[in-house]
C-alpha positions as CSV (number, residue, x, y, z in Angstrom):
1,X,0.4,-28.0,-5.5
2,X,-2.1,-25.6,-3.8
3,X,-0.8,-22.3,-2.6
4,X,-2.8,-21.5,0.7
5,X,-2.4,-17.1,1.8
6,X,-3.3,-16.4,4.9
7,X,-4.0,-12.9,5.9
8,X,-4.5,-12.4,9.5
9,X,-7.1,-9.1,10.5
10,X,-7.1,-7.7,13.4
11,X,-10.2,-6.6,14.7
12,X,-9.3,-3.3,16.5
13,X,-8.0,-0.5,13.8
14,X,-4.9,0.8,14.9
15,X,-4.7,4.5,16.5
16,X,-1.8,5.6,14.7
17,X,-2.5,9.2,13.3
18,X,0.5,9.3,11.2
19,X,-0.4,9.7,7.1
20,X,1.3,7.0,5.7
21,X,1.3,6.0,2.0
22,X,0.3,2.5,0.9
23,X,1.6,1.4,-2.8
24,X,1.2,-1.9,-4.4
25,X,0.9,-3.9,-7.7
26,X,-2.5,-5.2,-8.8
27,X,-1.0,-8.2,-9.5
28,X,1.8,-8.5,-6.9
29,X,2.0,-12.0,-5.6
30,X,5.4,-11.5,-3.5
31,X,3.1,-8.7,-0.8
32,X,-0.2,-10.2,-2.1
33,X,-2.5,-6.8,-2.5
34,X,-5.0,-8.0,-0.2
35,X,-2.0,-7.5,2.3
36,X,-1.7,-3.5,1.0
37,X,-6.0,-3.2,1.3
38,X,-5.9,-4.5,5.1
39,X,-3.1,-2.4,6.2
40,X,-4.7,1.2,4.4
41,X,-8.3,-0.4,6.3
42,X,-6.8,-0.8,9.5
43,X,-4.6,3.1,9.3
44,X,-7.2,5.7,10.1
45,X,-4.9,8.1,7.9
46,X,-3.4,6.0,5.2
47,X,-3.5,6.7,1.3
48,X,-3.7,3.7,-0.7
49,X,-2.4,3.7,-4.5
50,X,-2.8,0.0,-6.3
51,X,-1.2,0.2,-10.2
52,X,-2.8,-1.5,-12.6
53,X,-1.5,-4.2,-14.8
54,X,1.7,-4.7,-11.8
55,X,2.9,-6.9,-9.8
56,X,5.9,-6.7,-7.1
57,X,7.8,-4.5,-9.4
58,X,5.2,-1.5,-9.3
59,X,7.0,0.8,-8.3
60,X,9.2,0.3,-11.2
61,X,6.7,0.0,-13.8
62,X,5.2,2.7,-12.9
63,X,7.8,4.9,-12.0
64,X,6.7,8.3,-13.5
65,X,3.3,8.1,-11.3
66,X,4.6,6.7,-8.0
67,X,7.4,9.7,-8.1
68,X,4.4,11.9,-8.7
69,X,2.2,10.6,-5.5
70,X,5.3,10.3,-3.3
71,X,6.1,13.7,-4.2
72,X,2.4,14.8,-3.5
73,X,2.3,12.7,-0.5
74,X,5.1,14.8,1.0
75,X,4.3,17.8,0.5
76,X,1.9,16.9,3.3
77,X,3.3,17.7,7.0
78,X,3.8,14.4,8.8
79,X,4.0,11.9,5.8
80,X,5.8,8.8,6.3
81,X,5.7,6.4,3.4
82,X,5.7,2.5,3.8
């Protein structure tokens, strides 16, 4: 059986001026990381953070350095993480 992904891109980038933090697993095939790279392209003021050797648990995996860049990322005014 052939697994198909679509992504769907939007041509116009959005005008949201809100920072908002991307994360994702390299390897993540639940939120396929393409998905993660088109949203941060298309966010004028997004942060993206891909972890290596990840997949949909990322967050998890990798707990020590997500806590780190969430924390970072807030200390920002206006953050909003995704």
């Amino acid at each position: 059986m052939t697994r198909v992904r679509t992504v769907m891109i939007s041509r116009k980038r959005c005008d949201e001026t809100q920072p908002v933090l991307v994360a994702n697993g390299k390897h993540d095939i639940m939120i396929p990381t393409v998905n993660s790279l088109t949203l941060s392209a298309h966010l004028p003021n997004a942060q993206l953070i891909i972890y290596p050797d990840s997949g949909h648990g990322a967050l998890f995996q990798h707990a020590g350095a997500y806590t780190s860049h969430v924390s970072e990322f807030l200390e920002r005014s206006d953050a909003l993480v995704v």
